[in-house]
N, C-alpha and C positions, 0 to 999 in steps of 0.2 A: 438279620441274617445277610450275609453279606453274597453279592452278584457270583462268586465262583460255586459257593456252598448248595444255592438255589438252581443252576443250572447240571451240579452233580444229580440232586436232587431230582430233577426232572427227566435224566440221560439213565440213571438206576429206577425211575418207574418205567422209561419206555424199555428199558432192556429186558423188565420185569415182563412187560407186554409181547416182548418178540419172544420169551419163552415160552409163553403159550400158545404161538402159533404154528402152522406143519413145518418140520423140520425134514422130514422123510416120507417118503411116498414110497409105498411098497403096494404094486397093483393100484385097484383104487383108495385103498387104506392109507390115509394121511395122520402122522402119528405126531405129535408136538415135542417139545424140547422138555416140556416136565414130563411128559409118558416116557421117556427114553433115558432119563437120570433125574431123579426127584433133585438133587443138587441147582438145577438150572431154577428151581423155584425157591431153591432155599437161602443158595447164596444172594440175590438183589434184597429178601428181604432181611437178612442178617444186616447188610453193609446199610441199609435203609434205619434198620434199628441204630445203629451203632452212629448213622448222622445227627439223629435226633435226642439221642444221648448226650453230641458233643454239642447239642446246643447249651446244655444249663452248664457250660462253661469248665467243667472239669474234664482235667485230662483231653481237652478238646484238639490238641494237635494229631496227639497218640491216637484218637479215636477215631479221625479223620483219613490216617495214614493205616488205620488197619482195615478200616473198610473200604479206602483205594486196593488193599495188598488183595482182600477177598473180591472186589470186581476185576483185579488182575488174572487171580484163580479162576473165575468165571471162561476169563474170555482163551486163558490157555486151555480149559476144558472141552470147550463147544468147537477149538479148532483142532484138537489133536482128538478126540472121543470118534471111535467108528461104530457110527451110529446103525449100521448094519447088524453088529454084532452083540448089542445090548439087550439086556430079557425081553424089554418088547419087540422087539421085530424079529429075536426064535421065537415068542410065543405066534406070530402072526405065519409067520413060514412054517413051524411046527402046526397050525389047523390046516394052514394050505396043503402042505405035503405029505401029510398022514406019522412022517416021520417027527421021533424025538431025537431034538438036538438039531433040526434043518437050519441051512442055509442059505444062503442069495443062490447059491450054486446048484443047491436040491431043488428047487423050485424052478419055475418058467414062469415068471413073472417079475418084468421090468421093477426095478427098486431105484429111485433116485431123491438126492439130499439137495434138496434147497439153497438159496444164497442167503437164508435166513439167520442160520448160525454165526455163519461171518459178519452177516449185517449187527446181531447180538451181542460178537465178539467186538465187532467195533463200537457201539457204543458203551460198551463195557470200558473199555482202553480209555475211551473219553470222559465217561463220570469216573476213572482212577485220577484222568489228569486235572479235572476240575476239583477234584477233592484235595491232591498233592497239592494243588495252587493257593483253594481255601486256606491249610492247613497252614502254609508259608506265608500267606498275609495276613494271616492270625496273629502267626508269631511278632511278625512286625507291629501289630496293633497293640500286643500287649507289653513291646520295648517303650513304644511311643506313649502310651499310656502309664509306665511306669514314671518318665520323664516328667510327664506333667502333670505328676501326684510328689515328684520330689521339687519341681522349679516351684508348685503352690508351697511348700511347708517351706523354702526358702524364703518366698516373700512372707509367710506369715510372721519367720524369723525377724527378717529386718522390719517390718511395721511396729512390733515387740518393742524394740530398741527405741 
């Protein structure tokens, strides 16, 4: 496994990691990145599965490059998602406020989002770009490796003779 593949690897479990921690604070209620969109736990381990697939060597570029594209999805998710607005946090303002359908606005109570998403969303961007790289010096591996399966049947040629 080659040094780009292994540090994607490592950057898609911690991004795994920072979706399970508070993302929003509403009151003292601290709610995580998969209570707020089950997608923040789905997509790292999709792209996880899809590394480990392109190790038994098929389709390993394509596989590489789809699950950079899904930790791309991730990280435009958790920066544009208003995380106010999502089932869990009306479910939390809806016990608070008695009202169904409530808001940050129907309540009195302080709601604030963490630097956690972004910090997610970035190393989301980082295991896309360590996969993109994999992927690229894959391909170079496997020109380089063609070359010297055709220079050997050349020499076996001329020994022949």
């Amino acid at each position: 496994m080659n040094r780009f593949k292994s540090i994607g690897i490592l950057l898609l479990g911690v991004t795994w990691i920072l979706a399970n921690t508070a993302w929003l604070n509403i009151g003292s209620e601290p709610l995580t990145g998969t209570e707020l969109s089950q997608l923040f736990n789905l997509l790292p381990a999709i792209s996880l599965l899809l590394v480990f697939i392109a190790s038994y060597r098929k389709f390993e570029r394509a596989l590489l490059l789809i699950a950079a594209l899904v930790m791309l999805g991730l990280a435009v998710l958790a920066t544009t998602l208003r995380f106010d607005q999502t089932a869990a946090a009306t479910a939390i303002y809806e016990s608070l406020s008695g009202i169904q359908g409530a808001t940050a606005l129907d309540v009195d109570v302080s709601t604030g989002v963490t630097l956690l998403p972004w910090v997610a969303a970035l190393t989301a961007v980082l295991a896309s770009v360590a996969l993109v790289v994999a992927s690229l010096r894959q391909s170079e591996k496997v020109r380089t490796k063609r070359q010297e399966v055709d220079d050997n049947r050349a020499l076996w040629d001329e020994q022949g003779n």
